[in-house]
C-alpha positions in Angstrom: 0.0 0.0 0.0 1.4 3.0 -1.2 -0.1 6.3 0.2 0.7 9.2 -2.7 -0.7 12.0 -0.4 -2.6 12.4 2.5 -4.7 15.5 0.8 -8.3 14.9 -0.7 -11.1 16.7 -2.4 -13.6 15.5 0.3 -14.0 15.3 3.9 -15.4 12.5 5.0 -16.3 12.2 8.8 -14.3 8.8 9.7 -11.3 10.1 7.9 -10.8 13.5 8.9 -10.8 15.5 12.0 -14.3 17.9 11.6 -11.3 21.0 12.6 -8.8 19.8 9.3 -8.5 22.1 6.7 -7.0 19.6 4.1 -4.5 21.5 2.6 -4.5 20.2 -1.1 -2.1 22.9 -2.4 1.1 21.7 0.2 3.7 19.6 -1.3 3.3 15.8 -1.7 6.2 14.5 -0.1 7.3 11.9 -2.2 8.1 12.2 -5.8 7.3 10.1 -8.5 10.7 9.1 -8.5 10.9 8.3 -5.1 7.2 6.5 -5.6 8.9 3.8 -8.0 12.1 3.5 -6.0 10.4 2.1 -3.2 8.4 -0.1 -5.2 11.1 -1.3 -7.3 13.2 -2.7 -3.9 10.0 -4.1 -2.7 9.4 -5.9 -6.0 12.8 -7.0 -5.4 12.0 -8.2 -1.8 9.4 -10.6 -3.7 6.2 -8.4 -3.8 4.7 -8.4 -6.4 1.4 -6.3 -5.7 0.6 -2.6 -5.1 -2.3 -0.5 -4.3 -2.4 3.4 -4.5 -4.6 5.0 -1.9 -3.9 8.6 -0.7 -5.8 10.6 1.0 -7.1 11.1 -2.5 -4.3 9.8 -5.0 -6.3 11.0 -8.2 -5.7 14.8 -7.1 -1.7 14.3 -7.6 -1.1 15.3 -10.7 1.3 13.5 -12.1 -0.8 9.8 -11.1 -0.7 8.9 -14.7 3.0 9.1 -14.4 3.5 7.5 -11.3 1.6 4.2 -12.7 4.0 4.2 -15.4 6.6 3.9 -13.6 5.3 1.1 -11.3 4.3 -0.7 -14.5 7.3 -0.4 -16.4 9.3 -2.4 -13.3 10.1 -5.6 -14.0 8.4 -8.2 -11.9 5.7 -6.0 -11.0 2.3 -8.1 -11.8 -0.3 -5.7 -11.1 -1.1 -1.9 -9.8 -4.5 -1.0 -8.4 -5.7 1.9 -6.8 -8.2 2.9 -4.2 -10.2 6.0 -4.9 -13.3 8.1 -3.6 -14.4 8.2 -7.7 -15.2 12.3 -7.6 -12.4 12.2 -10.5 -12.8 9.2 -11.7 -14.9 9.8 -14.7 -12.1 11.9 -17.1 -9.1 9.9 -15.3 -10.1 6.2 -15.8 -8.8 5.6 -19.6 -5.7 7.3 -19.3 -5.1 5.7 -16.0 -5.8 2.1 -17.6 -3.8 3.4 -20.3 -0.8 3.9 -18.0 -1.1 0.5 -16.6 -3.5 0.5 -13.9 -5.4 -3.1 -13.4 -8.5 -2.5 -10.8 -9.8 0.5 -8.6 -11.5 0.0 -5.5 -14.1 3.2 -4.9 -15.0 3.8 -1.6 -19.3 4.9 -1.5 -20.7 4.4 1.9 -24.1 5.3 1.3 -26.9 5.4 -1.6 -28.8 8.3 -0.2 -27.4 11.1 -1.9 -28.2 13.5 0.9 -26.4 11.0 3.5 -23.7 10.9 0.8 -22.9 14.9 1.1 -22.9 14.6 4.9 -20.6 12.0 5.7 -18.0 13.3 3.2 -18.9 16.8 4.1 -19.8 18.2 0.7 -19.3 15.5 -2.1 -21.3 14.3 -5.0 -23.0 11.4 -5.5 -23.9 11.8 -8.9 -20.0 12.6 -10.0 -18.6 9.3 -8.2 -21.8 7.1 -10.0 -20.1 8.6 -13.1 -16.7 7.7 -12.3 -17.8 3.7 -11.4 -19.2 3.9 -14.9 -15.8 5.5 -16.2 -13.7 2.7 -14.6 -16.1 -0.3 -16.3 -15.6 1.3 -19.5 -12.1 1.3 -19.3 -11.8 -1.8 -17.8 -10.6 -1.6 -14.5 -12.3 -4.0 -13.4 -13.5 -5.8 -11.5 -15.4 -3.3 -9.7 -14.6 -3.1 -5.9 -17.4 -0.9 -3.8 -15.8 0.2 -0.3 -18.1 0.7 2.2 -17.1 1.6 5.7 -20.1 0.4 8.0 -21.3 3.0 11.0 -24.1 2.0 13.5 -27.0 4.2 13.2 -25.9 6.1 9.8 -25.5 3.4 7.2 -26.6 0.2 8.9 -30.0 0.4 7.4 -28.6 0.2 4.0 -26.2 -2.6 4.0 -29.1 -5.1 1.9 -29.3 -2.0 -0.5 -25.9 -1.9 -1.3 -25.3 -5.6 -1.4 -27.8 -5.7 -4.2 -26.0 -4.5 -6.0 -23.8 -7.3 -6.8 -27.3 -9.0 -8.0 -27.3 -7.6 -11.5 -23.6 -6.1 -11.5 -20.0 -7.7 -11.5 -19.0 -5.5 -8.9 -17.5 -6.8 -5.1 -19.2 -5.1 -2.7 -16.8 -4.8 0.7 -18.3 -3.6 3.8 -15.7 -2.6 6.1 -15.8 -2.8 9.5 -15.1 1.2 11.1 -11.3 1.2 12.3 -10.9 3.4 15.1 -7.4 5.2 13.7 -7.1 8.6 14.8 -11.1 9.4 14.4 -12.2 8.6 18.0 -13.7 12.4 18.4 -17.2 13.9 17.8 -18.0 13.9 14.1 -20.4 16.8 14.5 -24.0 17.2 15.1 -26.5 14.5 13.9 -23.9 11.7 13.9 -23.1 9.0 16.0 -20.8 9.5 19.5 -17.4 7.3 19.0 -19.1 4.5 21.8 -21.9 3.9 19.9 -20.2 3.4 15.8 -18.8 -0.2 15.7 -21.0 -2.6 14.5 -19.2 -6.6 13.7 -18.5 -8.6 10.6 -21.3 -11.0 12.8 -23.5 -8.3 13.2 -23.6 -7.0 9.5 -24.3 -10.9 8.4 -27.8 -10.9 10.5 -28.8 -7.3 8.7 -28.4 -9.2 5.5 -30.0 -12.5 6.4 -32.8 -12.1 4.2 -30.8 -11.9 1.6 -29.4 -15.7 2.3 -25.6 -15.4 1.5 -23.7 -18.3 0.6 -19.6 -18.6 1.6 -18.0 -18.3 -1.9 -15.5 -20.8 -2.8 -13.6 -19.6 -5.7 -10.2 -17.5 -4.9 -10.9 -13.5 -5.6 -7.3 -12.5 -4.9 -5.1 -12.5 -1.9 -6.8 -9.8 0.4 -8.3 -9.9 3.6 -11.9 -9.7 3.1 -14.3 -12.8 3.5 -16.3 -13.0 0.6 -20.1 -14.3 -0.4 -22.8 -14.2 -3.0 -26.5 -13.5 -2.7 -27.8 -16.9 -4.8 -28.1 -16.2 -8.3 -26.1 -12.9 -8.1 -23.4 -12.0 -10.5 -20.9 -10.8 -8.1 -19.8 -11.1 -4.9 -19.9 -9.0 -1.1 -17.3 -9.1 0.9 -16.6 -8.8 4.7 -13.1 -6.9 6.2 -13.4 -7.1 9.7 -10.2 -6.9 11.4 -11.8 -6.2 14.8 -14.7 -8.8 15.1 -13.2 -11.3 13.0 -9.0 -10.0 12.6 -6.6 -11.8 9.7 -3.8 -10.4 11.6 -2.3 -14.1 11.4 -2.7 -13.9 7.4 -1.9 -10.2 7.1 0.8 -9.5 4.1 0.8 -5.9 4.4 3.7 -2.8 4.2 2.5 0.9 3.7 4.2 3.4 2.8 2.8 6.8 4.1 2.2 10.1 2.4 5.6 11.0 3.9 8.5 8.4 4.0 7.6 6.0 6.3 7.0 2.5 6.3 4.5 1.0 8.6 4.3 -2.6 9.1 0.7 -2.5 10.7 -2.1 -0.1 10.0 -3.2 -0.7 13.3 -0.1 0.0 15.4 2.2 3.3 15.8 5.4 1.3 14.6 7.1 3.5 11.6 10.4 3.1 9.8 11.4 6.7 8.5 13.1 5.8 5.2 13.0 9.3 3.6 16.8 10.1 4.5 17.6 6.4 2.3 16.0 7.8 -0.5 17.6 11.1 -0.2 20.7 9.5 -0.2 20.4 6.8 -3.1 21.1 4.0 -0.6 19.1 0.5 -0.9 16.0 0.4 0.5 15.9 -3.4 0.9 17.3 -3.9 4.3 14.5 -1.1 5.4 11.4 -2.7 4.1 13.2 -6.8 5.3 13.2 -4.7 8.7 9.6 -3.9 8.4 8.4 -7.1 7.6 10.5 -8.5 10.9 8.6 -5.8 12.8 4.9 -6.8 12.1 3.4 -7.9 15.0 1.4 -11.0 15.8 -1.5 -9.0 15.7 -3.4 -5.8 17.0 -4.5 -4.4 20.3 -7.5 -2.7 19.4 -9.0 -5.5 22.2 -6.9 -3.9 24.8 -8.0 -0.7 24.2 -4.6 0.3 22.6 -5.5 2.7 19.4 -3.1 4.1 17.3 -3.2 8.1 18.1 0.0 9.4 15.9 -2.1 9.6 12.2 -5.3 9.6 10.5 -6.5 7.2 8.2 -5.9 9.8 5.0 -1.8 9.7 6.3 -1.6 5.7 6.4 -3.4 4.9 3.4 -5.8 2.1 4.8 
């Protein structure tokens, strides 16, 4: 995971502080250069995935540029990217063009009046257009992010998982991560106590719609996956709180600016911007991130990481 920036176009309530301005005209901190240098040593570490996220990576301007790069490094099988869409729609060809494979587009609601409030201001209408955008140019398949809030999107997790009746897409509800976003959200929204709702608990909102365990292999990641019978694609479960992968977990992000984290869920950072300064090798730094992943989270013990927000780490 390879966070680009930790600026974005929206706002959204579970991802930004209600008191952050979001300063999309500071520098990103990492070049393009510095973007494919880090990807090329992990390539050569033996992965062979990478996923963009930001903050919002489509508002860098020089994305198309950066996936080139990634693309053109040998051993490098595929580049996806993770997205709120609002751009989506004139970026999607040139960015399968460049060599992107699959986006994943985060869309926590179908209400379009919900939609404005929890990303403080977006449209609805413009990230519809961009899912169409991606299918046409083929980055597919489609991956639908929700992040799941008790008593503001609850009530809509059949709606959205109907979607996968007549549609290819994979629709992942996520369970709400509490990384740096543990304060009031503002009026009319839920108090941090009262937001988590399980993996377990999501599954009896969608009993009626009988899901079935899917046995086929959609990729390596963490989410569980099913399919409403007779449905053409699939919904998926993340859930590392009510039901963590931790033990499965084979993870390194890179943040907005030069650091490498071995868990999202912990405040355990290698700074690496000084290597890349200095032309030195990054391989020893990211082998030394992988030997300091830990067994698994303490979100159980009530240990939450406090240092970033989710827009820094990159989810």
């Amino acid at each position: 995971r390879i966070s680009v920036t930790d600026g974005c176009n929206l706002r959204c309530i579970y991802c930004r502080a209600i008191d952050d301005p979001c300063d999309l005209v500071k520098s990103f901190a990492l070049s393009a250069e510095d973007i494919a240098k880090v990807a090329e040593a992990g390539v050569r570490c033996g992965i062979k995935q990478v996923r963009l996220t930001g903050g919002e990576p489509l508002i860098r301007p020089d994305i198309v540029e950066i996936i080139e790069r990634l693309a053109a490094i040998p051993g490098m099988e595929e580049i996806s990217l993770t997205t709120n869409g609002i751009l989506l729609n004139r970026l999607a060809l040139p960015l399968a063009r460049a060599g992107l494979k699959r986006v994943n587009i985060s869309l926590d609601t179908l209400d379009k009046a919900k939609f404005f409030r929890i990303t403080r201001g977006g449209s609805f209408d413009m990230v519809w257009e961009g899912i169409a955008a991606a299918e046409e140019a083929g980055l597919t398949p489609i991956k639908i992010n929700a992040v799941v809030v008790k008593g503001l999107n609850d009530d809509e997790l059949v709606s959205l998982a109907s979607l996968s009746l007549k549609k290819p897409w994979h629709i992942r509800f996520i369970e709400l991560m509490p990384v740096g976003n543990m304060e009031s959200w503002g009026d009319g929204f839920p108090l941090a106590p009262d937001r988590f709702i399980s993996k377990q608990e999501m599954l009896s909102h969608l009993s009626e719609l009988n899901l079935e365990p899917d046995v086929t292999k959609a990729g390596n990641g963490p989410a569980r996956m099913y399919r409403i019978p007779g449905g053409i694609g699939m919904i998926g479960f993340i859930s590392p709180i009510g039901e963590h992968f931790c033990a499965s977990c084979n993870r390194l992000r890179l943040t907005s600016d030069g650091f490498l984290r071995p868990c999202l869920l912990l405040d355990r950072e290698i700074d690496i911007k000084e290597s890349l300064k200095n032309g030195e090798d990054l391989v020893p730094m990211i082998l030394k991130a992988v030997s300091l992943k830990p067994k698994g989270h303490e979100i159980s013990s009530q240990h939450y990481p406090k240092t970033r927000h989710m827009a820094e780490i990159g989810g």
